[in-house]
C-alpha positions as CSV (number, residue, x, y, z in Angstrom):
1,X,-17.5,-24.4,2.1
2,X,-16.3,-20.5,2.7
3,X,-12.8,-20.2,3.0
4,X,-11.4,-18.3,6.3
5,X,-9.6,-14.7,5.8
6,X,-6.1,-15.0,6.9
7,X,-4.3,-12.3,8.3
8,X,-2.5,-10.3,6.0
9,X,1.4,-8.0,6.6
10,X,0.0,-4.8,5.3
11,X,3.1,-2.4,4.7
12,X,2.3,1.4,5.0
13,X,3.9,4.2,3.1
14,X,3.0,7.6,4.6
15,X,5.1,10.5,5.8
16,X,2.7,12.1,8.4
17,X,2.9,10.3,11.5
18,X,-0.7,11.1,12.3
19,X,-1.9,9.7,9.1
20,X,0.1,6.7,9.7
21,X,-1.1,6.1,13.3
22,X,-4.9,6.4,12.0
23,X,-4.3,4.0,9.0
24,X,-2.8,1.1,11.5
25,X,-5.4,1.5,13.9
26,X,-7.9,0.2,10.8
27,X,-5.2,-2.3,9.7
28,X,-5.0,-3.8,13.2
29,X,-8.7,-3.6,14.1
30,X,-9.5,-5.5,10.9
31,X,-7.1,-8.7,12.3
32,X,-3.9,-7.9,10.0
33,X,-0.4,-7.1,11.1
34,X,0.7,-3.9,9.9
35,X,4.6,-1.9,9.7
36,X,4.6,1.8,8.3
37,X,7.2,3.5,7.2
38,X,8.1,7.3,6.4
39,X,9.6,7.2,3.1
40,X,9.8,4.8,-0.4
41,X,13.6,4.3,0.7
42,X,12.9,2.9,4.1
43,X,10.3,0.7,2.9
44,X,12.2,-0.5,0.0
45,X,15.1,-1.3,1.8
46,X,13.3,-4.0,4.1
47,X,10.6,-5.2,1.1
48,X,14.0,-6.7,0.2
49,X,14.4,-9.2,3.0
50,X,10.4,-9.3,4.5
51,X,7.6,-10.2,2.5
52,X,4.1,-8.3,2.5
53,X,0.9,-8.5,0.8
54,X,-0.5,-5.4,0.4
55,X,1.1,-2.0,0.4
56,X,-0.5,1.0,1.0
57,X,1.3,3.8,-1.0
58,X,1.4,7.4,-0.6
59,X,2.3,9.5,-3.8
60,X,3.9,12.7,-2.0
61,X,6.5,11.9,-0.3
62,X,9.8,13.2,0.7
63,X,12.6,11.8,-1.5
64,X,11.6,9.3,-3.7
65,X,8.1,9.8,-4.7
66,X,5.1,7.2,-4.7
67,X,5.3,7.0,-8.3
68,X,8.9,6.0,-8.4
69,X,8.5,3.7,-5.6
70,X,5.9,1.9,-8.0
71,X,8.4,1.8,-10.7
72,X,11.2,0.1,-8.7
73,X,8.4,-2.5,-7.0
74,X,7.9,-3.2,-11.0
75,X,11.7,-3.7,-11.7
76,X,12.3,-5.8,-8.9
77,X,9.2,-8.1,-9.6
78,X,10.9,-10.3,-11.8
79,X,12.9,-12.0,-8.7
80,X,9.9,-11.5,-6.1
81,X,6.7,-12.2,-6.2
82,X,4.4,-9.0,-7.3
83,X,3.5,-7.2,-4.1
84,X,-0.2,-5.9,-4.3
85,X,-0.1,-2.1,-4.1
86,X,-3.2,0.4,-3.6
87,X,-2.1,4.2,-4.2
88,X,-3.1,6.1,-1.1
89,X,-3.4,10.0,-2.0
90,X,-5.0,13.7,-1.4
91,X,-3.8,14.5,-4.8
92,X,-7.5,14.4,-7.2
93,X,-5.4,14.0,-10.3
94,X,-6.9,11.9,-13.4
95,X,-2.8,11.8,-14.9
96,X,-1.3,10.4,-11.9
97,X,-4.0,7.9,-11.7
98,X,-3.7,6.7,-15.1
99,X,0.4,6.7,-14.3
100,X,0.2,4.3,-10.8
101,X,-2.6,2.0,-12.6
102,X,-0.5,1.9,-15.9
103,X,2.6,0.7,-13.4
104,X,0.9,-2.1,-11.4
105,X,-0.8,-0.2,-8.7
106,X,-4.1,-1.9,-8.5
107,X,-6.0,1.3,-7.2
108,X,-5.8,4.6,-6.6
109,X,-7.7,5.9,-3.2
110,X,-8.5,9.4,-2.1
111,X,-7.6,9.9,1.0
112,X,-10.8,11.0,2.4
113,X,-12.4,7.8,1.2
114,X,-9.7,5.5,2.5
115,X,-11.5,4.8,5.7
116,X,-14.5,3.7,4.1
117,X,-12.6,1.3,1.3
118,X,-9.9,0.1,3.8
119,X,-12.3,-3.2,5.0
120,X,-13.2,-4.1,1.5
121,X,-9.5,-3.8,0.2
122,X,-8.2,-5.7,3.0
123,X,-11.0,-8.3,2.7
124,X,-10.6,-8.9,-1.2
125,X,-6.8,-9.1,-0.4
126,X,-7.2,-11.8,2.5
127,X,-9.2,-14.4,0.9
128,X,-7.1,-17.3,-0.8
């Protein structure tokens, strides 16, 4: 018997506006909910009293970077269940990569190829 996808809370970390807009019109059109934010801080603030399941990551960002974002998700995953991040960056950079994978990001996407990925990561993250 094939299970049915549920709907996942995809949570959005991007500082352009535009970008943001494009990336939640995927989220939505796929069947999940989706919140963005503009910086680590604001996101981080609410991860503490909502739950997601996937988060969507930008590495340059104003303030705290994506990077160190990661590294607090990682401290505070001893009293919250891990939260599934995917690194979402323009920066082609074989070091940062091996950084976010080595602190619990579970991939690292180009920007330009986002678009095309986005269904499959979504899908692999929706079936239980």
């Amino acid at each position: 018997m094939e299970e049915t996808p549920k709907a996942l809370r995809v949570a959005v970390v991007e500082d352009d506006p535009r970008i943001q807009q494009l990336i939640s019109a995927e989220i939505t059109d796929e069947g999940h909910a989706c919140i963005c934010f503009g910086s680590a801080e604001d996101f981080l603030d609410e991860a503490g009293s909502d739950r997601f399941d996937l988060l969507l990551l930008d590495l340059m960002l104003p303030g705290m970077d994506g990077l160190a974002c990661l590294k607090q998700l990682q401290l505070q995953a001893s009293s919250q269940p891990a939260l599934r991040v995917v690194i979402v960056t323009a920066l082609n950079d074989a070091d940062k990569k091996h950084e976010a994978l080595a602190n619990g990001a579970e991939a690292y996407v180009l920007k330009p190829d986002l678009f095309e990925q986005l269904p499959q990561l979504l899908q692999t993250r929706s079936m239980f």
